[in-house]
C-alpha positions in Angstrom: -8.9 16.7 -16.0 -7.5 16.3 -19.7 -5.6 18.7 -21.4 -4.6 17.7 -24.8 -2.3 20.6 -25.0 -0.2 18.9 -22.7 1.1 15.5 -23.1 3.4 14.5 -19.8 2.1 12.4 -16.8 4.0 11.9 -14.0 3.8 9.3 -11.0 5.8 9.1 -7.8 5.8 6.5 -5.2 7.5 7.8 -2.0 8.9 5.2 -0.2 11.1 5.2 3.0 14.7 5.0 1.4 14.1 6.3 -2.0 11.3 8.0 -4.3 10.3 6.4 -7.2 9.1 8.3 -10.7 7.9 7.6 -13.7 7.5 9.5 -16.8 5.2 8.7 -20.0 5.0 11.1 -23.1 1.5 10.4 -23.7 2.1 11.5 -27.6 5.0 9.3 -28.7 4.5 6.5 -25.1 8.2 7.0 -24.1 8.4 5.9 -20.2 11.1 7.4 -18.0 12.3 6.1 -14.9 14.3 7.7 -11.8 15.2 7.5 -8.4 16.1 10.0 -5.8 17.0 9.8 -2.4 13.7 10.9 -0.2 14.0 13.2 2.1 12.5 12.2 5.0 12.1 15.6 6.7 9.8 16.6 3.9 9.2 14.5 1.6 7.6 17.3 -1.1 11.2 18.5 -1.3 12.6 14.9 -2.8 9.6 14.8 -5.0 9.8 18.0 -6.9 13.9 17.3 -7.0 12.7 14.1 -8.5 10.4 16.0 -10.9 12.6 18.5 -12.4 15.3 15.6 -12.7 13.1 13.6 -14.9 12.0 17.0 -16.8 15.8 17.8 -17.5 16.2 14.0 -18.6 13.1 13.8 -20.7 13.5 17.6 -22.3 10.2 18.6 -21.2 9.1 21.5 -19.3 6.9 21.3 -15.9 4.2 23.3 -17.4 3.8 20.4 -19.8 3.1 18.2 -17.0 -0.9 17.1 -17.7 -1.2 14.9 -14.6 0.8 14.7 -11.4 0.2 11.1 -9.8 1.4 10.5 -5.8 1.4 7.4 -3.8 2.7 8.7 -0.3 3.6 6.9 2.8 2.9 10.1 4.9 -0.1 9.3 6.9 1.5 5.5 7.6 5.0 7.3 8.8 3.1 9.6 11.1 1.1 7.0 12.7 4.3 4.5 13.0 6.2 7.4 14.5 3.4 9.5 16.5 4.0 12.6 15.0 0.5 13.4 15.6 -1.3 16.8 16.8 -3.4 17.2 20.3 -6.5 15.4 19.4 -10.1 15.5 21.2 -12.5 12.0 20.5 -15.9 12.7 21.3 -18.1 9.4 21.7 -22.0 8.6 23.6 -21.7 8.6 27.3 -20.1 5.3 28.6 -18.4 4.6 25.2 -15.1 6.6 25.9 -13.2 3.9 26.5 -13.6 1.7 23.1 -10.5 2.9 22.2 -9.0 1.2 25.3 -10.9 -2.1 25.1 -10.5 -3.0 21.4 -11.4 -6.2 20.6 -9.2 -8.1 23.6 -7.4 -9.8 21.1 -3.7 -10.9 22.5 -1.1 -10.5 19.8 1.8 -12.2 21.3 0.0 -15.5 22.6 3.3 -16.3 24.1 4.9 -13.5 25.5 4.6 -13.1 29.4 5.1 -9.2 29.4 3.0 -8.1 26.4 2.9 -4.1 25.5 0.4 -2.5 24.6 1.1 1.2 22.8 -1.6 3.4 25.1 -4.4 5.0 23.0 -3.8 7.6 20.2 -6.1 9.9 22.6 -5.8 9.8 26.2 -8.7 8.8 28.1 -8.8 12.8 29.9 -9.5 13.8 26.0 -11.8 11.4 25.4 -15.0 13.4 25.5 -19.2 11.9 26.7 -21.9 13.0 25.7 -25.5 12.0 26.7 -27.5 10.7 23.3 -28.4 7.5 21.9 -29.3 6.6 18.3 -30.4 2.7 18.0 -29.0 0.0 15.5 -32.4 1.0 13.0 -31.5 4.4 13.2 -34.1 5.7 15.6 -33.1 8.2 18.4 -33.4 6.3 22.0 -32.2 9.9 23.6 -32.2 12.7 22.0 -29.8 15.2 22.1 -29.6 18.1 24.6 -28.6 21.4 23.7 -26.9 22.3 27.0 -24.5 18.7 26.1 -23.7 20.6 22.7 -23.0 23.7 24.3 -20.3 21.5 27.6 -18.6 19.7 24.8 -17.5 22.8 22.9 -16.5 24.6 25.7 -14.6 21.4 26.7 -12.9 21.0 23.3 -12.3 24.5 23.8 -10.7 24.2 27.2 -8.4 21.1 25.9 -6.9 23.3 22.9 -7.8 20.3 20.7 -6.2 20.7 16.9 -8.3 18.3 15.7 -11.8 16.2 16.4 -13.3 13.2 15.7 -16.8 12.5 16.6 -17.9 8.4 17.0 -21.3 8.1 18.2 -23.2 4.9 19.3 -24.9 4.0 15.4 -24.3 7.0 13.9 -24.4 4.9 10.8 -27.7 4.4 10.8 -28.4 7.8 11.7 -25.8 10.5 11.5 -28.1 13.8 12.7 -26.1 13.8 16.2 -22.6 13.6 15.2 -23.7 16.4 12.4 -25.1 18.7 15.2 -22.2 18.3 17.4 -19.8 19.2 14.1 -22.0 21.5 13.1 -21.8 23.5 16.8 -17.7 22.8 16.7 -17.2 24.9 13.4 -19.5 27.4 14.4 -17.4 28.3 17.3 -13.8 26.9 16.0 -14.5 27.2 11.8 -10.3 26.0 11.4 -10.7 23.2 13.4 -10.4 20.0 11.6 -14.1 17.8 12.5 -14.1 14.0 11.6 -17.2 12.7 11.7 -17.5 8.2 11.7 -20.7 8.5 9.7 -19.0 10.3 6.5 -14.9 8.4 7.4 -16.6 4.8 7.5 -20.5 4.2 8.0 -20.5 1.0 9.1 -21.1 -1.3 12.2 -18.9 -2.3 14.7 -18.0 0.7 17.1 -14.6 -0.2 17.8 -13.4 0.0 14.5 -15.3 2.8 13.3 -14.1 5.0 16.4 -10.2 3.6 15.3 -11.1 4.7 11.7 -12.3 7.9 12.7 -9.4 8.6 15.1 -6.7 8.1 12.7 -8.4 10.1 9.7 -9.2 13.1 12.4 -5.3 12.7 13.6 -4.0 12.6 10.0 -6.2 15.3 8.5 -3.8 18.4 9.8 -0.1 16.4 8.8 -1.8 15.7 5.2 -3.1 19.2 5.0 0.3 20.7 5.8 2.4 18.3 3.2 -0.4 19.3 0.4 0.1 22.8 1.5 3.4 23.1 1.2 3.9 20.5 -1.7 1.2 23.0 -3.5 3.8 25.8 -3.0 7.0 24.2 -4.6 4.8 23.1 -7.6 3.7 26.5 -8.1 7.1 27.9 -7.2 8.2 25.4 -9.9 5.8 26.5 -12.3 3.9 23.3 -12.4 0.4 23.9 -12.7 -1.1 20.1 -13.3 -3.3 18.8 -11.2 -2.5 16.7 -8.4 -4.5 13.5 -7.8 -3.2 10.8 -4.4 -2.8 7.4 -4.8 -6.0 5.5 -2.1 -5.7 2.4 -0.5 -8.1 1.1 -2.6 -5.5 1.6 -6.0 -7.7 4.7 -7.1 -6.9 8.0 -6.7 -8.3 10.9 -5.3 -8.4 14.5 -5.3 -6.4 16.5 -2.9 -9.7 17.6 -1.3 -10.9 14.3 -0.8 -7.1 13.6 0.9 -7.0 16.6 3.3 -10.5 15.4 4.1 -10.0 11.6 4.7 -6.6 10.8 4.6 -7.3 7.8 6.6 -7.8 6.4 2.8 -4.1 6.7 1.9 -3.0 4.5 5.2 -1.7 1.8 2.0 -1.1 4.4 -0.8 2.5 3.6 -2.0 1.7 -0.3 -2.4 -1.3 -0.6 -4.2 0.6 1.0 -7.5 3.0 -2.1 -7.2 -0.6 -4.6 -7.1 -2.0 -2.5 -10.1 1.3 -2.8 -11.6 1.1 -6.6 -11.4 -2.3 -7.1 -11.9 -1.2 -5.5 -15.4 2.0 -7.6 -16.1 -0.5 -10.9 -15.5 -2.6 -9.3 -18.4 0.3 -8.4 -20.7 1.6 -12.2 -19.9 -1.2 -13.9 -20.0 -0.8 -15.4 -16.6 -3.8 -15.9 -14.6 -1.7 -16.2 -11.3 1.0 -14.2 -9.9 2.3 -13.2 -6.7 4.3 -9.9 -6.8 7.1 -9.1 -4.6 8.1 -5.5 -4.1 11.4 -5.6 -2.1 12.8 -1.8 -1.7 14.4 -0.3 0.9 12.5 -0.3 3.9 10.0 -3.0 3.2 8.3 -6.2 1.5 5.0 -5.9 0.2 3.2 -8.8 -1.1 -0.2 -9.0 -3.2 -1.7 -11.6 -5.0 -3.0 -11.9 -8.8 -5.9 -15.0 -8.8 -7.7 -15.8 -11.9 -6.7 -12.4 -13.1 -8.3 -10.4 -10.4 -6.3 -9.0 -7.2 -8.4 -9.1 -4.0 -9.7 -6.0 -1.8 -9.8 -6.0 1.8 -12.8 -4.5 3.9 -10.3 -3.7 6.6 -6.5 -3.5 7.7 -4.6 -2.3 10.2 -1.3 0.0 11.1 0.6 -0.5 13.3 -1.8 -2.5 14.9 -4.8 -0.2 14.7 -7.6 -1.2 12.8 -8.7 0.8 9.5 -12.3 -0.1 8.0 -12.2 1.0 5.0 -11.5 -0.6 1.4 -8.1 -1.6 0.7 -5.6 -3.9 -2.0 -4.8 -7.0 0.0 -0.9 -6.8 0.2 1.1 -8.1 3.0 3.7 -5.7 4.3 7.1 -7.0 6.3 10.1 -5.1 7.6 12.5 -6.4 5.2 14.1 -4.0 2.2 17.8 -3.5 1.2 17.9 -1.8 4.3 16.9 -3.9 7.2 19.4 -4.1 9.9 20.7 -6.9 11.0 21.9 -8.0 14.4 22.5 -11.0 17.1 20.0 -10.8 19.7 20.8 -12.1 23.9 20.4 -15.7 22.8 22.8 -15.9 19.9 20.2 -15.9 17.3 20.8 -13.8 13.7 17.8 -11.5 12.8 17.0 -9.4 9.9 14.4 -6.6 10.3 12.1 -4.9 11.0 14.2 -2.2 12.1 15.8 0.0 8.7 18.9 2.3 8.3 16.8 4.1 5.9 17.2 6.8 3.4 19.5 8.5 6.4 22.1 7.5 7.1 21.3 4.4 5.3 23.6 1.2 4.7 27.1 1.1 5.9 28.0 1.6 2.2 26.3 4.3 1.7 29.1 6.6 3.4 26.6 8.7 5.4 27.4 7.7 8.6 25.2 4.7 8.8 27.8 1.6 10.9 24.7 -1.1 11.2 25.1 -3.7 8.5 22.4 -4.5 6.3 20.9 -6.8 3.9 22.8 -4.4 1.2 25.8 -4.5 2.9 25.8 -7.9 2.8 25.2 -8.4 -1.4 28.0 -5.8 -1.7 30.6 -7.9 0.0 29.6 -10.6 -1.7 30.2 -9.5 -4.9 26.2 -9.6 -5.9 26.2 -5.6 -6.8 29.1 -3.7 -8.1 30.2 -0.7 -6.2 30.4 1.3 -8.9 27.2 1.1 -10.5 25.1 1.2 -8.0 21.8 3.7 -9.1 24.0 3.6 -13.3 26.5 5.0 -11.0 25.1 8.1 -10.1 26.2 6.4 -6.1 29.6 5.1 -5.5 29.5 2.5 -2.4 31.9 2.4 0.3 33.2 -1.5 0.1 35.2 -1.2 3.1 32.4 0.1 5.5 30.1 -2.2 4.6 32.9 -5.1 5.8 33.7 -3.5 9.3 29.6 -3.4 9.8 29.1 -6.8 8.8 32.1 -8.1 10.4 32.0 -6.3 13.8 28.0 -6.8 14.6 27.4 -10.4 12.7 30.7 -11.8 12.1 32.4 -11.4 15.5 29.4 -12.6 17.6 28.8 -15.6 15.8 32.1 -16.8 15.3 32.0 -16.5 11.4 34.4 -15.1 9.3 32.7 -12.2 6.6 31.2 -14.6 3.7 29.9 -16.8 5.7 28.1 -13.9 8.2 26.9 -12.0 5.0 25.9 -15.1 3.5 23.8 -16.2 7.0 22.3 -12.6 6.7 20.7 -13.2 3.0 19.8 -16.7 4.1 17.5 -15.3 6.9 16.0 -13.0 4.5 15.0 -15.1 2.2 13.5 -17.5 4.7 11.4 -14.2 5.9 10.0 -13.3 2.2 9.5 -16.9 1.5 7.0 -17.0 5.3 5.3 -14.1 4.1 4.1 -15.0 0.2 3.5 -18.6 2.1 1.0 -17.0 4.6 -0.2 -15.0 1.6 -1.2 -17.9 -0.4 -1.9 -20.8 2.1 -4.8 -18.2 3.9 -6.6 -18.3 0.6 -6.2 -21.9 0.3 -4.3 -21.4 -2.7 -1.0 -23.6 -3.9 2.2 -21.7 -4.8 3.2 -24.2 -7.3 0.6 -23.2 -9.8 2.1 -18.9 -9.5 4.4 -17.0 -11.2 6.2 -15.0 -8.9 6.7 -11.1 -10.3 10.4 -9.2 -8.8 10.4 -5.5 -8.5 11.5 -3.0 -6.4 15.1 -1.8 -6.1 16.1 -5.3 -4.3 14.1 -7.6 -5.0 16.1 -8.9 -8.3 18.6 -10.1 -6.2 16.3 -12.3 -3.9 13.3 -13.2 -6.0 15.2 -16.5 -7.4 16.5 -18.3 -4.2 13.1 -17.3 -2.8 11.4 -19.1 -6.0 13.6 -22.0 -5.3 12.5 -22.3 -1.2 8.8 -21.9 -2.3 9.0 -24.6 -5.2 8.0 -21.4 -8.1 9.4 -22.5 -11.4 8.7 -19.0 -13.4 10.1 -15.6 -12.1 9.4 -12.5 -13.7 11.8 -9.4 -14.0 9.7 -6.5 -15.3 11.4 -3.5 -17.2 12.4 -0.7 -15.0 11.9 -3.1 -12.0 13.2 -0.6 -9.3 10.2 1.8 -10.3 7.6 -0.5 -11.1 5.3 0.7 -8.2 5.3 3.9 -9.9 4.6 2.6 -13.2 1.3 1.0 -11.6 0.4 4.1 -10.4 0.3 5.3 -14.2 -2.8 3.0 -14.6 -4.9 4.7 -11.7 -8.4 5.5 -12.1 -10.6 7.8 -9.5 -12.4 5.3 -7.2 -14.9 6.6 -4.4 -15.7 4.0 -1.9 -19.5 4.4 -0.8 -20.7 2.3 2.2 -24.2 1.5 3.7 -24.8 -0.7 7.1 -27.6 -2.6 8.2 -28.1 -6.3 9.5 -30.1 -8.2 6.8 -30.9 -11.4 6.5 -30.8 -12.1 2.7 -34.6 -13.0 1.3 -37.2 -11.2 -0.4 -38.1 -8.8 2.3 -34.5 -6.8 2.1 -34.8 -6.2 -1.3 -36.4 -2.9 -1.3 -34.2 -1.6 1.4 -31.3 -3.0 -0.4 -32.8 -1.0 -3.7 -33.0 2.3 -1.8 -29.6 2.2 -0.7 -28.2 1.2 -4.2 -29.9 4.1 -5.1 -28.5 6.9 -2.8 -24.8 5.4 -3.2 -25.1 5.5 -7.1 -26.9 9.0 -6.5 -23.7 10.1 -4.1 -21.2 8.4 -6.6 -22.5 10.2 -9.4 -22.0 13.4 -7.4 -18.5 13.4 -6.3 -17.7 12.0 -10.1 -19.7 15.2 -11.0 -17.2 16.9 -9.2 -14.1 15.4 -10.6 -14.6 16.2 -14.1 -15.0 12.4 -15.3 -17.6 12.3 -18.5 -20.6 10.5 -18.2 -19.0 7.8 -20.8 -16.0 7.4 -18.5 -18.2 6.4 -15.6 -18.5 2.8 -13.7 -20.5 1.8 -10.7 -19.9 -1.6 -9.1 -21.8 -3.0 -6.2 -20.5 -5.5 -3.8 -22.3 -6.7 -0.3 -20.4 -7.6 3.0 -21.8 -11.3 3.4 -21.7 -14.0 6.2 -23.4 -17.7 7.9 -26.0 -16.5 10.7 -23.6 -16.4 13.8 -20.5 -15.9 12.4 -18.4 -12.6 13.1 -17.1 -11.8 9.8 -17.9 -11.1 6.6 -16.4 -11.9 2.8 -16.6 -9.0 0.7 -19.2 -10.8 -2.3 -18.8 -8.5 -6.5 -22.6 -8.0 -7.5 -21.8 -5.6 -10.3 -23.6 -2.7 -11.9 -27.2 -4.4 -10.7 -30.9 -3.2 -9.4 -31.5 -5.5 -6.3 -34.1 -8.3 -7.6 -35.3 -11.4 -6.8 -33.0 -12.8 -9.3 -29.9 -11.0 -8.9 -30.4 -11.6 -5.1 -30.1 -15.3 -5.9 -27.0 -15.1 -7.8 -25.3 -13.1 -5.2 -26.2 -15.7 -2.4 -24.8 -18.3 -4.8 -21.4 -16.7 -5.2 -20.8 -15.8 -1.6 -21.6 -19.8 -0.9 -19.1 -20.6 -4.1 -16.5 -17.6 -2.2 -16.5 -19.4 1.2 -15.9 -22.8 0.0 -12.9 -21.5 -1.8 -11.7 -19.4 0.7 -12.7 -21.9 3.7 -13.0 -25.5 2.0 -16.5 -25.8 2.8 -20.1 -23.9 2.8 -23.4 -24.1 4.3 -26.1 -23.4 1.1 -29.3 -24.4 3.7 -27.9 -22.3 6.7 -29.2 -18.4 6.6 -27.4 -15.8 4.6 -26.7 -12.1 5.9 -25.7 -9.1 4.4 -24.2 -6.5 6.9 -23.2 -3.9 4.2 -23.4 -2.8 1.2 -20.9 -0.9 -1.1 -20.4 0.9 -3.5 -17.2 1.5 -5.9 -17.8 4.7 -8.1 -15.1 4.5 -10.8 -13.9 7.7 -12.9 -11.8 6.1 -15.6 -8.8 7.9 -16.7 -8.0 9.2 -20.0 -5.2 6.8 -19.5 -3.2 6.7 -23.4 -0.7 4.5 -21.3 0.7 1.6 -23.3 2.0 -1.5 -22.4 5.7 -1.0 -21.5 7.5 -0.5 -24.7 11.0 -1.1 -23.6 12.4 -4.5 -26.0 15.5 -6.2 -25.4 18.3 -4.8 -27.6 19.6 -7.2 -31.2 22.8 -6.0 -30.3 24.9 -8.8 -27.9 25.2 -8.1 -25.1 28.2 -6.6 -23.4 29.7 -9.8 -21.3 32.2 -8.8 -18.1 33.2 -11.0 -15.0 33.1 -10.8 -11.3 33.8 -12.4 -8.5 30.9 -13.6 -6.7 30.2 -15.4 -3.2 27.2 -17.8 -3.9 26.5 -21.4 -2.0 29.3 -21.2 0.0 31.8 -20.9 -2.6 33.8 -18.0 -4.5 32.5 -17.9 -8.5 33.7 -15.9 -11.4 30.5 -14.8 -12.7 29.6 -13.4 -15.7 27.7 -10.1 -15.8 25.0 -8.7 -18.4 23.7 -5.5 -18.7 19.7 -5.8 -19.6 20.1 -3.3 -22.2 22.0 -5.8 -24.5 20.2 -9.1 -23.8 18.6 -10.5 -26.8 18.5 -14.4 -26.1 18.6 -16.8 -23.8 21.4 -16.9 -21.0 22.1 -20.0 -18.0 23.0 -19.1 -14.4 24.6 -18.7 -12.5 24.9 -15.2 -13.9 24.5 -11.6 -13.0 22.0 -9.0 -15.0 22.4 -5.2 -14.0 20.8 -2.7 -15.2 20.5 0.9 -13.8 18.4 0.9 -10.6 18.4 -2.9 -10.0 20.4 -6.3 -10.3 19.2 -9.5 -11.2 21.2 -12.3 -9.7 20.3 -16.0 -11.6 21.1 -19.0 -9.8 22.7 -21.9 -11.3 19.6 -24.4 -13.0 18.1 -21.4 -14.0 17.5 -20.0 -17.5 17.1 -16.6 -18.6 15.2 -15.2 -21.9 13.2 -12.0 -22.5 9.2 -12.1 -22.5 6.3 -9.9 -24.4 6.8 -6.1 -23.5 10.5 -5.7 -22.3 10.3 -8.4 -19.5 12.5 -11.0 -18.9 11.3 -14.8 -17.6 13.5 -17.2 -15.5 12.7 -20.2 -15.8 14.2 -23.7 -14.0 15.4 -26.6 -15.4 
């Protein structure tokens, strides 16, 4: 995929109110940064506006572009919102309901009405079939040709736009589900065939049909946005190739994402993780939470000991997705989030977002709900007419009657103090979640660094430091697009799986050996097809590991190993060491049991990414003063612009710079830090 002749990479992160790009010149390792409004309608359009923008800004042409990088929230919008097409789920006889069941888990322990959404595919187009494979892979009942031949013509009959096929262990032996496809595209060759033993081969049926089900329901909406995304580049006269940003915080090809694009369910956020993972390294900080706060949402993720931690499974909207994934804890609160006075009298913030449209009160589009920008408008925390460097003038006024009419009025307080109440609730929700983020682990937050970015988070991450007892904050350069800047560090990562119940001694270490081998044989293949030299190549094993008895499973690095004797050993002593840290105790005389086994084949980039250059500026820097609402009290603040910061400065204060705004409480100290960042520190 590299083309010295061209020298431009590119990375977007779509997000829900704005999309994120940045820019590197590979030859001289300028960065450029810029946001656009998204377009929610179709998003492609937002992103090659945002494209052409930077190109005009950076005096480059498109067909300079060498790489174009995309973290996209499309999959997890149409699954939020059910935008999805007529799907058909074809599962063994007497497993059409597993959808239905789940795993009986009540959400809402307290609630005496609890909802339930129905299934993504209703039970009349949930499809049996007589055959059984068992859990080692041999076929209990085989299956019939006349079964083949009903389900087609029943597919056929329900106009299905898509299929996914979940059969009892497929797994451990995918022949059936492959016959069934295999019959399907004969008769239907456009129709869209997702198969459980190729989306996630692994055990536990509900979750693999889940899996399968969303990636079969995504796989015509990802298809259409690369189509016509493919169009305007061309259109454009952009010819680079196009690579998505995973789950996992690898990318893929668009093949792989009109294939699987159950993989991208947590594309846009893992750039922000990689991002951080980076600014630990370039700070030599071993521990860091980052905090993206943009417009829709909150996404947390968590740097220990220098590493950031994958999860084997997550879920959207409340659907479970097995497959490999960046931890990162996701809340409904952004510069956006609504707020409003529920029945009882009781202030909340969020989930619900005014979005790119219409978007905050201020924004002048018609948007009359107040939110959590609103609120830092009218209290002087961002200046109305330098909001994005100015490129957006904010409607003051509007953002008064919002906050005053839905918060004000029906609590009895007058417009600081309702505005105020607003951030204050806010805050309280971004401290719960990096809490919950950190006390699961059975980590303290005393010993992080907390990381700021996203468009809003500057303006929250220091009264959140102070209610979680964090004495170092982090402001990176080009905060409001640092998500996209991670994205600039991607490598191509396939995620391999193999399933089978062993208990960890000598007698599963040839099995173990043989399946090490195929996923290393697979990886090499689909990195074969990518274009990555041989020299460029990684392969890391990790095993899914658990306490006979127990139902879950910790995720336990092997490396690049052959399954021995010896190697066995020291992965049974590092899952023990990874469940007392992650459970304050372990069990080294009790049985050990591997469930699966992965593999992570890695394609590294031919990155020539550096560090972020931006420095702070020798020049002073250009002083003004506002007005400003903070603690309960009127202020006249004084107000930086990054640009010109060269030393040290004490809050309270204001730092602006063109996409974001920094607000520094009073106790706090200010001072820049290696690579363009700036560190607040207390005391």
């Amino acid at each position: 995929m590299d083309n010295p002749a061209k020298s431009i990479r590119i990375a977007v992160d779509i997000g829900g109110t704005f999309t994120d790009l940045q820019g590197l010149d590979e030859r001289s390792g300028a960065l450029l940064s810029l946001k656009v409004p998204t377009t929610p309608d179709d998003p492609s359009i937002g992103l090659m506006t945002g494209v052409e923008q930077l190109a005009r800004q950076g005096g480059f042409a498109l067909a300079d572009v060498r790489l174009l990088l995309h973290g996209t929230t499309i999959a997890t919008n149409a699954i939020l919102e059910r935008r999805l097409p007529a799907g058909v789920l074809i599962a063994t006889k007497g497993f059409e309901d597993v959808l239905e069941i789940g795993r009986h888990a009540r959400r809402d322990v307290y609630g005496l009405r609890p909802k339930r959404e129905p299934a993504l595919i209703a039970r009349d187009r949930r499809l049996g079939i007589s055959e059984r494979v068992r859990a080692d892979g041999s076929v209990e009942r085989p299956l019939d040709r006349a079964e083949i031949e009903r389900i087609v013509a029943e597919v056929e009959r329900l106009e299905a736009e898509t299929v996914a096929i979940a059969l009892i262990n497929a797994y451990a032996n995918p022949a059936h589900e492959r016959a069934i496809a295999a019959a399907l595209a004969e008769a239907r060759p456009d129709l869209p065939i997702s198969l459980s033993s190729e989306v996630t081969p692994e055990i536990r049926e509900y979750e693999r049909t889940s899996t399968t089900v969303l990636n079969a329901l995504l796989v015509p909406v990802m298809r259409a946005y690369l189509t016509r995304l493919g169009e305007r580049m061309v259109a454009a006269g952009m010819t680079a190739p196009l690579l998505l940003v995973q789950s996992n915080g690898g990318v893929c090809s668009t093949e792989i994402a009109a294939m699987e694009p159950a993989r991208l369910l947590l594309s846009g956020p893992s750039g922000g993780a990689l991002a951080a993972l980076k600014t630990a390294s370039a700070q030599d900080i071993a521990d860091l939470v980052g905090i993206d706060m943009g417009g829709t949402s909150f996404d947390v993720s968590v740097v220990h000991g220098g590493t950031i931690t994958q999860a084997m499974q997550g879920e959207v909207d409340g659907l479970p997705v097995r497959l490999p994934m960046v931890e990162i804890r996701t809340i409904g609160a952004g510069g956006g989030s609504i707020a409003h006075v529920d029945a009882g009298g009781r202030l909340n913030v969020g989930p619900r977002s005014a979005g790119a449209r219409p978007g905050p009160a201020c924004y002048g589009s018609g948007g009359g709900e107040p939110t959590v920008t609103d609120a830092n408008l009218v209290l002087g925390r961002l200046d109305p007419a330098f909001f994005l460097g100015g490129a957006m003038a904010l409607d003051q006024a509007a953002a008064r009657r919002a906050i005053e009419t839905r918060v004000g009025a029906p609590l009895g307080l007058d417009l600081e103090r309702a505005a105020e109440g607003m951030l204050t609730v806010t805050n309280a929700n971004l401290a719960a979640a990096i809490r919950l983020s950190l006390f699961e682990k059975g980590l303290d937050i005393r010993d992080f660094a907390l990381l700021s970015f996203g468009g809003a988070g500057g303006l929250h991450a220091i009264p959140v430091a102070e209610e979680l007892g964090i004495a170092r904050v982090i402001f990176p350069p080009d905060a409001s697009t640092f998500s996209a800047y991670g994205i600039l560090y991607s490598d191509i990562v396939h995620d391999l799986a193999w399933s089978r119940l062993l208990r960890a001694g000598a007698e599963c270490i040839a099995p173990l050996a043989d399946a090490a081998r195929d996923l290393r044989d697979r990886g090499r293949a689909l990195l074969d097809q990518d274009g990555i030299a041989r020299e460029r190549r990684e392969m890391r094993l990790a095993a899914d590991m658990r306490y006979h008895g127990q139902a879950f499973e910790i995720p336990v690095p092997w490396g690049d190993v052959t399954p021995s004797e010896a190697s066995l050993a020291e992965l049974i002593a590092r899952f023990h060491e990874l469940h007392q840290r992650r459970f304050s105790y372990s069990n080294p005389h009790d049985i050990v049991e591997i469930v699966t086994l992965r593999l992570s084949a890695i394609g590294r980039m031919a990155h020539r990414v550096p560090l972020h250059a931006s420095a702070a500026n020798s020049a002073p820097p250009a002083v003004e003063r506002r007005r400003v609402f903070l603690d309960g009290a009127w202020h006249e603040m004084p107000v930086y612009r990054r640009a010109g910061l060269a030393g040290e400065i004490a809050g309270p204060a204001i730092v602006e710079e063109e996409y974001t705004t920094l607000l520094l409480s009073a106790g706090w100290r200010l001072a820049p830090a290696p690579h363009g960042a700036l560190l607040a520190s207390k005391g």
